[in-house]
N, C-alpha and C positions, 0 to 999 in steps of 0.2 A: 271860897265862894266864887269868884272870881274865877278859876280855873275848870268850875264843873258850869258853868254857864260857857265859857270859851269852846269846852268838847261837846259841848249836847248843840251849841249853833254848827259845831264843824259837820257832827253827825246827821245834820238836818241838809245842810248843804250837801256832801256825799248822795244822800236818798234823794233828792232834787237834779241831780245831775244825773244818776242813773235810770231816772222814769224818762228824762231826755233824748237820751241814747236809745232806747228801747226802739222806737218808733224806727228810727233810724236803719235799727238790725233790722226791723222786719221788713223793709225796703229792698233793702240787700237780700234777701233769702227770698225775697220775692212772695212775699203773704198778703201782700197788698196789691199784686199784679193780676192787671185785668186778665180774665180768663174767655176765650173766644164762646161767642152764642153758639147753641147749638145749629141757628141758621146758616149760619155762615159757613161757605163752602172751603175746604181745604185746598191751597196751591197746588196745582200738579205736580211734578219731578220735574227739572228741566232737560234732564240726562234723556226721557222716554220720550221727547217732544221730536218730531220731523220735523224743522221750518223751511218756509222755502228760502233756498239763500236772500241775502242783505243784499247783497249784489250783482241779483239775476239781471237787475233794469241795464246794468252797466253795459256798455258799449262791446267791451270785450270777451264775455261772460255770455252776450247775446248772440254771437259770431260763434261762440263755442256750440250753444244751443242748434242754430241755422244749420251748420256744417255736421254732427250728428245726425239731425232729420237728413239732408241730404245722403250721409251716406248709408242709412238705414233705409231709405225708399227704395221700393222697388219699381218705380216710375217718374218719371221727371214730376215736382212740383212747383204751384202756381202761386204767386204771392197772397193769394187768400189763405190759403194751406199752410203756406209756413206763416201768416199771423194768427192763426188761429192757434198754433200751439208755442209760440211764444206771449211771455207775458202782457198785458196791455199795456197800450201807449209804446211798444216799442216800434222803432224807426227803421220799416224793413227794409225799406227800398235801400237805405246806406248801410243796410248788416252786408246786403247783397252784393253790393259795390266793393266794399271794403274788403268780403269775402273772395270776389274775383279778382281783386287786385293782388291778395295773400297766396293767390295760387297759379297765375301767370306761370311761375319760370318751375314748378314742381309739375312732378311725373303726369296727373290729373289734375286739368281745370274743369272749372265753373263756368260750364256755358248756358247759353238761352237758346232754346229748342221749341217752337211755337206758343211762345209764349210761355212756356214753362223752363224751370231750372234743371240742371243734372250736373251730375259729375260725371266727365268723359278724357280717357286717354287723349294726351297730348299729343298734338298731328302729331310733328315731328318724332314720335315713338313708336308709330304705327306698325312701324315693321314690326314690331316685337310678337305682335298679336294676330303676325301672318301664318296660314299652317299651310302648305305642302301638300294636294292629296291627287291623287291620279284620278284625270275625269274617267269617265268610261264611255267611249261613242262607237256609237255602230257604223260602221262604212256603208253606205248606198250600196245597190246593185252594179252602178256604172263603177262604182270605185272597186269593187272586188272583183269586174271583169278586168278592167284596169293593169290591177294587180296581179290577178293571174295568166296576164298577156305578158308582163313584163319577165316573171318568176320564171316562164318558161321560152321567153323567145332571146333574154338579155342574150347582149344590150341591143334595146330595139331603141326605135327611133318613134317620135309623136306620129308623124305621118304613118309609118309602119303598123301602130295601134290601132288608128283609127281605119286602117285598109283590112286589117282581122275584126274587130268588131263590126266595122260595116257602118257605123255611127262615126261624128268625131266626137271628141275626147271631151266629155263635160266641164262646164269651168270650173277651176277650182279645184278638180278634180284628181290631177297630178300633186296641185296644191296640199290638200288634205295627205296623202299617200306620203309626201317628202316631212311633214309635219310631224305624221305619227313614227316617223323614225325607217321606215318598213323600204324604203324606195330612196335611191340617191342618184346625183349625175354620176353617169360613169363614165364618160369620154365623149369622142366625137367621131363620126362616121368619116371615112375617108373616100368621101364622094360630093359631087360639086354642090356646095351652099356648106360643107362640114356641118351637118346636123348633129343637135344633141343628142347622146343615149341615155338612156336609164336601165338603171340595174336592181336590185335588191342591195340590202344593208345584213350586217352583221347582226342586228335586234328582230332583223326578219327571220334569221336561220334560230336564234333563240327564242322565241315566241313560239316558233311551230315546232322545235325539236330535232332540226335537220343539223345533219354535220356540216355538210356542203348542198348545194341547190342541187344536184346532183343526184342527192336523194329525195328530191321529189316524187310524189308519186306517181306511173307512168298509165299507160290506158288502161290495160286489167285490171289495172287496184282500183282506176277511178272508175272502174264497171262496175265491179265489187262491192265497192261502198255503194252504188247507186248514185254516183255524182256524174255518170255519162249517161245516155237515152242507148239504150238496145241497138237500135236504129239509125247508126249513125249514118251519114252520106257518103258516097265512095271518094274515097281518096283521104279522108280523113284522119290525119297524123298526130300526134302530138310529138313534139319535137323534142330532144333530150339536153336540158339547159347545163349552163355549162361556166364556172368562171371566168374564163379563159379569155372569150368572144370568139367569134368567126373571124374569117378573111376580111382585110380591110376595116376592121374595128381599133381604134386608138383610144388609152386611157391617157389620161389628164398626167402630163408633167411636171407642172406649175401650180402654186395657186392663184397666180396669175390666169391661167389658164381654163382653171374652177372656175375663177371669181367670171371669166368674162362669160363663158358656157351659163352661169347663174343667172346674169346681167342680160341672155339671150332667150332665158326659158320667163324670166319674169316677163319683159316687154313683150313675148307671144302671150302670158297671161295677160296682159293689159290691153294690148290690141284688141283682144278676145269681148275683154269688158265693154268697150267702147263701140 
């Protein structure tokens, strides 16, 4: 009697402990987990989100910003311009400072240009961005009589020029002529005062296509082409130019001797000026 009373409390106990546990599983399996309304909006994905960085405000994140705009501009900007596309409350004036300071001693600084910013090659590299090109100038009329006083009479003398033109010698004028390569000193007369002469250059006989001045063109040809008048005056020669010089013509031994002939034609342009 005793022992069917002992298993029928044990069996009572067992079905009491397991109505316990039930609750329990269904916790775990989640049957009693709240299920979302259907109001309620679903989190986005964070993977598809753009944000704008955590650390755009920062100091050096801002500088990154500044330095972008600048060298994406195609015009210097002004501090309103670059706050306006960075984010607020930032502290332009020292992005700017800080900015110019970070590029002092690189290829391109951050200069201030009427009140506006730019990035602009540093002096001291200037050369880099020089090009080489040949002007192109036209000679005056006085400089092409000039020239072809000289072409055909070398080596003539200033005074000499201006006694065939009939004018004196414009200022400057010889100037230009020795510039463009075309006309050099060629020595000095050997008559009293030793005046300077001038000649033609080597860039003059390649320029025009001559072997030697020599083959210049003589009065028929320059009839020919129409570069003489019909009509010329009697006595009218052109005379047959020549390396060489005439009597009493002396070329430069020195450059000593250059240099002083140079020193002598410059202070007769100077005279000239004043």
């Amino acid at each position: 009697m005793n022992d069917e009373t002992t298993l029928s409390e044990a069996e009572s106990d067992i079905d009491m402990a397991a109505d316990e546990q039930e609750p329990e599983q269904d916790e775990e399996d989640g049957t009693d987990a709240e299920t979302p309304e259907e109001g309620d909006a679903a989190e986005p994905d964070a993977e598809n989100v753009v944000r704008f960085p955590v650390n755009a405000t920062e100091h050096a994140q801002l500088m990154r910003m500044a330095e972008a705009l600048f060298f994406a501009a195609a015009e210097p900007l002004d501090i309103d311009s670059i706050a306006a596309r960075l984010p607020d409350g930032a502290d332009v004036g020292a992005v700017i400072e800080d900015l110019q300071k970070a590029y002092e001693s690189r290829g391109v600084n951050l200069v201030r240009i009427a009140n506006k910013w730019m990035f602009r090659t540093a002096d001291d590299l200037s050369f880099l961005m020089e090009r080489e090109a040949v002007e192109q100038r036209r000679l005056s009329r006085a400089a092409m009589e000039t020239l072809a006083i000289i072409a055909y009479h070398q080596p003539v003398t200033r005074a000499e020029i201006e006694e065939i033109r009939g004018v004196s010698v414009s200022k400057g004028t010889l100037d230009v002529l020795m510039e463009t390569g075309w006309v050099r000193l060629r020595g000095r007369k050997r008559t009293p005062g030793r005046p300077v002469t001038y000649g033609t250059t080597e860039d003059f006989l390649v320029h025009f296509g001559l072997e030697n001045v020599g083959d210049l063109p003589g009065m028929d040809e320059l009839k020919a082409a129409g570069l003489l008048d019909g009509r010329l005056p009697p006595g009218f020669d052109i005379p047959n130019p020549s390396d060489t010089g005439g009597e009493g013509d002396g070329e430069f031994e020195t450059e000593e001797e250059y240099g002083a002939a140079l020193d002598d034609h410059l202070e007769q342009e100077t005279s000239e000026d004043d």
